[in-house]
N, C-alpha and C positions, 0 to 999 in steps of 0.2 A: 249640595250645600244649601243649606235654607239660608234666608236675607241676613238673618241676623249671624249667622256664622261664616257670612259673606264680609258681613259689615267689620266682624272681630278680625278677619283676614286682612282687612283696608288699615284698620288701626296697629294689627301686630306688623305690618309690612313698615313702616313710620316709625314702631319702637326699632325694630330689631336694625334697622340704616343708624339710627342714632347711638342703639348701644354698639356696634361696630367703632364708631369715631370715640367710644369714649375705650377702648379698649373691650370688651367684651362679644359675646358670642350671643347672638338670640335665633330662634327656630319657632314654628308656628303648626300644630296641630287640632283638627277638628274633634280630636274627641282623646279620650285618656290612654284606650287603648294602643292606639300606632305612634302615639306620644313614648309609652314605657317602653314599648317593641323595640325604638329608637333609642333609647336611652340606654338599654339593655343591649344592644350592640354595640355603643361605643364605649361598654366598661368590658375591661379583659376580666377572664376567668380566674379566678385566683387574687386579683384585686383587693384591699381594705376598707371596707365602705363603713362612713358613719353615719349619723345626722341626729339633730335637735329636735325627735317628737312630730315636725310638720303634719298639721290636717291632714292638707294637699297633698303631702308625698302619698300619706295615707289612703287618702279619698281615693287618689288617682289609679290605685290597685299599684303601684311600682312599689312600696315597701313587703308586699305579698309576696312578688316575684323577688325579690332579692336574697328574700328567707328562705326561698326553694333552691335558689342557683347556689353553684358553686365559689363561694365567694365568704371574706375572711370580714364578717359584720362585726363594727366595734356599735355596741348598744348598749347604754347605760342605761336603758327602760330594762334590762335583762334581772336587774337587782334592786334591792334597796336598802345595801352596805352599805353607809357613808364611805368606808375606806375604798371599796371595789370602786364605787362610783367616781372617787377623785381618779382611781388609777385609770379608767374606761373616759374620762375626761382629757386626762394627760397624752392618752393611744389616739384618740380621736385629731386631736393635733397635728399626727403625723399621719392621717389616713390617707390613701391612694385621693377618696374620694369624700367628700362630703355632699350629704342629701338636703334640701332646704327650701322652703317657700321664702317668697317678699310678702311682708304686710301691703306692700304697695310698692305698681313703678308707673313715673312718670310717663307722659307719650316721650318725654326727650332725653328720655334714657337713664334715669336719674331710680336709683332704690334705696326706699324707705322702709328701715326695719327699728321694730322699739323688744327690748329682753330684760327678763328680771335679771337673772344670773351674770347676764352676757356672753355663756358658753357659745353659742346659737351665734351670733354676732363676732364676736370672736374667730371663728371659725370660718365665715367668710370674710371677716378683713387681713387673717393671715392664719398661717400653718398648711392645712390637706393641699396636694397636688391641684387637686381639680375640683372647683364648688358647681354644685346643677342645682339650677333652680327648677322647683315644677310649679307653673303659674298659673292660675283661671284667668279668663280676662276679667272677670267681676273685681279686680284688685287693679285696674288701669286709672288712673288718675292724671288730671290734668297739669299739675303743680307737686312742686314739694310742699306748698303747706296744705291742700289738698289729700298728698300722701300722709303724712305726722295725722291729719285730724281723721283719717280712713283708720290710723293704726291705734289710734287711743279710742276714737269710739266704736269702731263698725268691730275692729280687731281684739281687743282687749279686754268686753265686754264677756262674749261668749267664751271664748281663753279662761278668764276668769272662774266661770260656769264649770268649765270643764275642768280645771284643775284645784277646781275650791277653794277660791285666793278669796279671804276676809277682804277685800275692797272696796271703796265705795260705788267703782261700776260693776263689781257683782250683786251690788242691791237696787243701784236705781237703771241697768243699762248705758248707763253715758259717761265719760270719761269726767274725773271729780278732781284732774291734778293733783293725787295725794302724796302722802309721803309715809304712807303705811309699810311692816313691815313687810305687807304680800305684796307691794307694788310689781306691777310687770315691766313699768315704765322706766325701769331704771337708768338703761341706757338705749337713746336715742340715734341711729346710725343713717347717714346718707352716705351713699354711696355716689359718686358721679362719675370714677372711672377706676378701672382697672389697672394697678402697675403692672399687671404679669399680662401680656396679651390673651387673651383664651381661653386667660383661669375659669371664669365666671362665664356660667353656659347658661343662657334663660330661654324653659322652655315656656313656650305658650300653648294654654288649653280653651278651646273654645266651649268651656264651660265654668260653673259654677262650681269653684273648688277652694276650702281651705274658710278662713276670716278674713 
């Protein structure tokens, strides 16, 4: 373990005590792969798994593996019906599992997420069985306004990039508080604790993953 994946293990040890008291589940992993291995045995075969597009889930090679396994994917990247897409929206709702990065979590347990749609958001404040977050520590923040200003400018920028949103932080990189119709900012979410005990699993990677 080098220093600095020493040091992510001292910080994820601090979140994961705190997300515990707020209801929630956290785990801590040095690299992507024995992270997805993990994550990949605590979903049964045959399972419903969705998610909202995440980098990270991406990055981390765990949406690769799930495409290959035996397992019932609701994916509304799979089309680009308007109609298919509300119905792949509606199924997602009721999935076993949902897939999902934070814009940011707090050291004291606290998750900051911002979405255009609010599909993404939505989906961990209520509906699927079970939410898994896959987390780099490059998204650990001190604060909740610390988290908000990680997800409007570090986050929302390249987002924007990627998804071609006419915004003013897809021209100048900084977050421009707009009110445009590509906003990503639409809805602003903290999270501080969990009703369901366990729902919300946050894995931690001790790498750079996601925005």
């Amino acid at each position: 373990m080098t220093h600095r994946q020493a040091a992510f293990a001292s910080a994820a040890k601090t979140i994961i005590e705190n997300l515990e008291k707020r209801g929630m589940e956290g785990y801590f992993f040095e690299d992507s792969a024995s992270c997805t291995d993990a994550i990949l045995a605590s979903i049964p075969e045959g399972s419903s798994i969705s998610w909202g597009g995440s980098a990270s889930v991406k990055e981390s090679g765990l949406m690769e593996k799930i495409k290959e396994g035996n397992y019932e994917l609701i994916d509304f990247f799979s089309t680009s019906d308007p109609g298919e897409r509300k119905k792949l929206y509606a199924r997602a709702v009721l999935a076993d599992y949902y897939l999902m990065s934070s814009n940011a979590v707090t050291f004291d347990g606290e998750l900051i997420n911002i979405d255009g749609r609010g599909n993404r958001v939505a989906c961990l404040i209520h509906g699927p069985e079970n939410v898994i977050m896959v987390v780099g520590m490059n998204k650990i923040v001190s604060d909740v306004n610390a988290g908000i200003d990680r997800a409007r400018n570090f986050a929302a920028p390249p987002n924007a990039k990627r998804l071609t949103r006419q915004t003013p932080c897809y021209a100048t990189g900084r977050c421009g508080d707009c009110l445009s119709p590509d906003c990503m900012c639409n809805q602003i979410v903290i999270t501080r604790r969990s009703g369901i005990k366990g729902r919300i699993k946050v894995y931690f990677i001790a790498e750079d993953l996601g925005y």
